[in-house]
C-alpha positions in Angstrom: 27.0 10.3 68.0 26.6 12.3 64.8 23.2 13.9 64.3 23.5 13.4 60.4 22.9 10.1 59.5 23.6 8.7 55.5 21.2 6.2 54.2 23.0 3.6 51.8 22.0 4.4 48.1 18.7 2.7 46.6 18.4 2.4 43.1 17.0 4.9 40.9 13.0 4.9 40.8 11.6 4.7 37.7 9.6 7.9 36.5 5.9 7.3 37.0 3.9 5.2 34.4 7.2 3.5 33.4 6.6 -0.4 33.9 9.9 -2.8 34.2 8.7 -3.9 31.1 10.0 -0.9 29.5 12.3 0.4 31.7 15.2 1.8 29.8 13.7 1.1 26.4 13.9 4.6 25.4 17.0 5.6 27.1 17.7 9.4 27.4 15.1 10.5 25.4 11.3 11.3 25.9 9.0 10.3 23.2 7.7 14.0 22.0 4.1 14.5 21.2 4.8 14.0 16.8 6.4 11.0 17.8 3.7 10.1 19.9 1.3 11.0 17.1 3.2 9.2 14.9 3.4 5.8 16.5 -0.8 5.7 17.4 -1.1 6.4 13.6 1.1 3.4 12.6 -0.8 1.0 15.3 -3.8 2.3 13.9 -2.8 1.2 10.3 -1.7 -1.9 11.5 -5.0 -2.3 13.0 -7.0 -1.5 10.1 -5.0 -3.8 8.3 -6.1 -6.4 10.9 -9.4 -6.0 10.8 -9.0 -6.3 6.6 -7.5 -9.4 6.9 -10.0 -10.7 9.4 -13.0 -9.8 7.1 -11.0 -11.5 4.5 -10.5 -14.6 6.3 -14.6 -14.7 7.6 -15.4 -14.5 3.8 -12.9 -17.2 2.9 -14.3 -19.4 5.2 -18.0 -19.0 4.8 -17.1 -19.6 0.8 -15.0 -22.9 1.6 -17.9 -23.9 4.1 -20.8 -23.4 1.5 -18.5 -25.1 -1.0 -18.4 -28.0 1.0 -22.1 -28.3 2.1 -22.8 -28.2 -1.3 -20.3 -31.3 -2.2 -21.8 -32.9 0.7 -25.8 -32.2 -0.5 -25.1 -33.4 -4.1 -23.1 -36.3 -2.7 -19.6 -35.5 -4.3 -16.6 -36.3 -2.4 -17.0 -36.3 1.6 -13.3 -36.1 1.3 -12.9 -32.3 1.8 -13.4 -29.0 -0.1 -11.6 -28.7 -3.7 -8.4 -28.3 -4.1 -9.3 -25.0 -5.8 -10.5 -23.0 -3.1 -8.2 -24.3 -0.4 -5.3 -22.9 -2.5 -7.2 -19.8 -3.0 -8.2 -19.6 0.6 -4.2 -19.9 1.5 -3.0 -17.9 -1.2 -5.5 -15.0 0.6 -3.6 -15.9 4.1 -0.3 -15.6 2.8 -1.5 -11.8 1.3 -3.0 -10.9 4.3 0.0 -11.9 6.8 2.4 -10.3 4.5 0.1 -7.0 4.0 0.3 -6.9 8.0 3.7 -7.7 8.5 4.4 -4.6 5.8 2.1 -2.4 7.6 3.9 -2.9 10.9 7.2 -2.8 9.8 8.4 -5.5 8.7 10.3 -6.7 6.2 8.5 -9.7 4.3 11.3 -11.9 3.6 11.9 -12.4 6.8 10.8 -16.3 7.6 
C-alpha cells in the first residue's frame, strides 16, 4: 500500500472575516486603506443625511400634531389636519428621501 495518500480537493476557504454574504464581491482585488477611508466617509454622509431627515420628519410631525389639537380645541373640523400642512409635510418627505438617495449614490429618477 502506498504510504502517500491524496485527499480529494475541498473547496477554497474563504480568507478570514469574509462572510458568504460577500464572498467574491470584490473579486481579485483588496479594498486599500483610501478606499477604505473613502467608503466610511460616504456611509458617514449618508448618515448625517439620515439623521437630517429624521429631525426633519420629528418637526413635521409635532407641527401637523399641534395643528390638529388646535382644530380639535376650537372645534374646527375633526376630519383631519389641513390640507396645507399635509402637503407641506409630504413635500418635506419627498426632499428628504431624494437628498438621501443622492447622498448614497443614487440617481433620483430612479422609481
Amino acid at each position: 500500500m502506498p504510504t502517500n495518500e491524496t485527499t480529494p480537493e475541498t473547496p477554497q476557504e474563504k480568507p478570514e472575516g469574509e462572510t458568504s454574504d460577500d464572498a467574491g464581491q470584490n473579486e481579485g482585488a483588496e479594498e486599500t486603506p483610501a478606499e477604505s477611508i473613502s467608503n466610511l466617509e460616504q456611509a458617514q454622509k449618508v448618515l448625517g443625511e439620515i439623521q437630517k431627515a429624521n429631525e426633519e420628519t420629528r418637526k413635521l410631525m409635532g407641527e401637523m400634531a399641534r395643528l390638529k389639537t388646535e382644530n380639535l380645541l376650537s372645534g374646527q373640523s375633526q376630519a383631519g389636519t389641513p390640507a396645507p400642512v399635509v402637503d407641506k409635510a409630504k413635500e418635506e418627505s419627498d426632499n428628504a428621501v431624494k437628498t438621501i438617495m443622492n447622498a448614497a449614490g443614487f440617481n433620483e429618477n430612479v422609481n
